[in-house]
N, C-alpha and C positions, 0 to 999 in steps of 0.2 A: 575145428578142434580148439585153437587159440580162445575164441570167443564162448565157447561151452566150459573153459574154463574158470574164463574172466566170471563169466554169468554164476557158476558154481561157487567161485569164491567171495562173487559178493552176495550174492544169497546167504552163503553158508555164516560169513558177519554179520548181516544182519540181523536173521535169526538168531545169531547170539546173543546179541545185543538185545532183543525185546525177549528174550530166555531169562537173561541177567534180569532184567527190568523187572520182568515179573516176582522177583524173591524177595524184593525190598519193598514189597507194595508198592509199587510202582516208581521207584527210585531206584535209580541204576548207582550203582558205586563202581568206576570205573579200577579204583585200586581195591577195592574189595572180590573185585573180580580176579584182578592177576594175581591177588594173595591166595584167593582158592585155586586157582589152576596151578600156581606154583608149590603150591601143598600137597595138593593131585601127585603131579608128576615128583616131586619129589618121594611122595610114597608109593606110587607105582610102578618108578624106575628103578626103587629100591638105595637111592643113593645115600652115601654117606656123609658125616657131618663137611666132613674133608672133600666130599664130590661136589654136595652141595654150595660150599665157599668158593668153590674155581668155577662154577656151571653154571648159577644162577647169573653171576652179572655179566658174562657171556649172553644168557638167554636176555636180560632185560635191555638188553646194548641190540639183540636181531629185532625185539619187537617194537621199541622205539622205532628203528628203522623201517620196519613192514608198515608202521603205522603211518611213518610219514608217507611213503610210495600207496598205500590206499588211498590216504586223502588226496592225491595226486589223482588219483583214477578216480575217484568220485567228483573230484572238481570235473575232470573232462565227460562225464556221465550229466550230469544235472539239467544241460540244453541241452538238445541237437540240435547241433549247425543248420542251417538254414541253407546252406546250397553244398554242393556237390565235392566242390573241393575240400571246404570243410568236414564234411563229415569223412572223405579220406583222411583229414593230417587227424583227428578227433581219433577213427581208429588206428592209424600207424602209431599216433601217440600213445593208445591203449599197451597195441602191442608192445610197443619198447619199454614201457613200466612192469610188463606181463617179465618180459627176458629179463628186466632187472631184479625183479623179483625173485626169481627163481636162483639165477647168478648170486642175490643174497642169501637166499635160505643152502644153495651148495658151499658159499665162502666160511658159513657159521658151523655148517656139520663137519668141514673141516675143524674150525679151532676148537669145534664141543672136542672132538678126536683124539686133540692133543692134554682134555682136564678128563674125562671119563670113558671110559670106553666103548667099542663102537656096536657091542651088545647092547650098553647105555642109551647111546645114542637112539638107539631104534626105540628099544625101552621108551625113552623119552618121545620120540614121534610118534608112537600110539597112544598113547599116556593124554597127551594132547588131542589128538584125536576122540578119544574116549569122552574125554573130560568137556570138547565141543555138543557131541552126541546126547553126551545126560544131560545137558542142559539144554539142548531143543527138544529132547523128550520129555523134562521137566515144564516146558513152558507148554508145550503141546496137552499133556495130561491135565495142564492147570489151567487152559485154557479150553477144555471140553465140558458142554452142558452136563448138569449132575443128573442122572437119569433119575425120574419118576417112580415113586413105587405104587 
């Protein structure tokens, strides 16, 4: 279950990441990307100028954070260890970035809690969701042979 996750969520970055790539001709803008999804979700969650000033640098303080625990997992992904023991501390190591992860993203929808509300909140977690989606479907469509007539 652990590892169907791990696997889901680095898939799922990845994909984004060559989604994004694809819209700049081939150049990724890594802050042109968080200005669109936080335009996204600001208009999709419906927030206010006032929601938006308390919520946004909450959100940019969790993904900072998410980003460094990826690079952490991706460091420990790039070899496999070479014997036995290794490649157990490799996944326990996996695991415990997996639970800090998560322990991250529950400690922030607490404090989202306390600036927007917790219909917001949701709001805001599909908002993101969404906004992943079109752009692997964005890269997927743009990335399909032009058929033949």
């Amino acid at each position: 279950m652990m590892m169907t996750r791990r696997i889901l969520f680095f898939m799922m970055a990845l994909m984004v990441s060559f989604a994004v790539s694809g819209q700049n001709k081939g150049k990724f803008s890594p802050k042109q990307f968080e200005e669109d999804l936080e335009n996204f979700i600001v208009k999709e969650a419906r927030l206010t100028s006032a929601e938006q000033a308390a919520f946004l640098p909450l959100y940019r303080e969790m993904k900072a954070k998410q980003r460094q625990l990826f690079d952490q997992s991706r460091k420990l992904c790039r070899k496999k260890p070479d014997t036995e023991d290794g490649c157990r501390k490799a996944i326990k190591s996996q695991d415990k970035i997996e639970v800090e992860q998560k322990k991250l993203l529950q400690a922030y929808h607490e404090k989202f809690f306390s600036v927007i509300s917790p219909c917001k909140v949701f709001d805001v977690i599909k908002a993101e969701d969404r906004f992943h989606r079109r752009m692997l479907k964005q890269r997927h469509d743009n990335n399909r042979p032009k058929e033949r007539k």
